[in-house]
C-alpha positions, 0 to 999 in steps of 0.5 A: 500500500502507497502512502501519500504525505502533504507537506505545504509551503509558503514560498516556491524556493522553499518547495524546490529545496524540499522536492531536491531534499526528498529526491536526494533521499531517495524517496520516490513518487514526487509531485508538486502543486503551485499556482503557476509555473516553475522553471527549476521544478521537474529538475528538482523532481527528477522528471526526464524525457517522457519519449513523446518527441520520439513517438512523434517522429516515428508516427509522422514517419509512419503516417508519410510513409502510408499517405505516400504509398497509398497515392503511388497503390493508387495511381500507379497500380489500381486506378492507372489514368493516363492524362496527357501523356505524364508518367503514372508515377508523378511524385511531385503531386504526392508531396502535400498529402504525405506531408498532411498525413504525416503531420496528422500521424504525429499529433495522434501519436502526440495526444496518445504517448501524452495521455498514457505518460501522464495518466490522463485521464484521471478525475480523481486523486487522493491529494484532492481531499486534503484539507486546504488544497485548493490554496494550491491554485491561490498561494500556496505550495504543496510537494506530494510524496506517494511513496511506501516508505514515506510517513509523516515522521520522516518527511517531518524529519527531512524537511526540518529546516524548510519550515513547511507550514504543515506535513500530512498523511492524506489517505490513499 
């Protein structure tokens, strides 16, 4: 069974030294909410690179490829018109709609690698029920740490010195 521990800041750069702290020490499962963006932050979490760029390419390479290959199946094998004595196989007609298929390909893939990286679509979580969490979009901070081996006390422990206004075990 995962624990989930609350601990809320009054300031960002007090959040990041905790989110750096809580790393260091091994601790896994590491979210943050604040009420705006923070450039330091998935750097102080340990997020990496998610591969979404790679699922992109792959799928607008794959999508360029079919748009391409079904033009040529098209015009070149099931359905040879010719018009005006031009070759059956003109490419430079295929180029917009391989370029269209690819780019639709790799927003696709785009939209799906992002959902299923980020656990999309999900309407609940626990950290939602903690008592004061909606000051989370206001002014305040909050590092959320979803680990078995996190309690309250050893999060108390090792934020000491952070002065986190509150440090909580929500129930998960």
């Amino acid at each position: 069974m995962t624990r989930l521990v609350l601990a809320e800041f009054a300031d960002p750069e007090t959040l990041v030294a905790a989110a750096r702290r809580a790393r260091q020490a091994g601790l896994r499962g590491l979210d943050a909410h604040t009420p705006f963006a923070m450039e330091e932050l998935p750097e102080a979490l340990g997020f990496g690179s998610t591969g979404i760029r790679l699922v992109m390419l792959a799928s607008g390479i794959a999508g360029a490829a079919f748009a391409f290959w079904l033009q040529w199946w098209t015009a070149v094998l099931d359905y040879p018109v010719n018009a005006g004595g031009r070759p059956l196989f003109s490419w430079q007609v295929f180029v917009m709609p391989t370029f269209e298929g690819g780019i639709l390909l790799a927003t696709f893939g785009g939209i799906l690698a992002f959902l299923l990286t980020s656990g999309l679509p999900r309407l609940n979580h626990p950290v939602f029920d903690a008592h004061g969490f909606d000051r989370a979009s206001q002014d305040r901070f909050f590092l959320a740490i979803e680990d078995p081996r996190a309690d309250g006390a050893r999060v108390a422990a090792l934020l000491d010195g952070l002065a986190p206004l509150s440090i909580r075990e929500v129930a998960a």
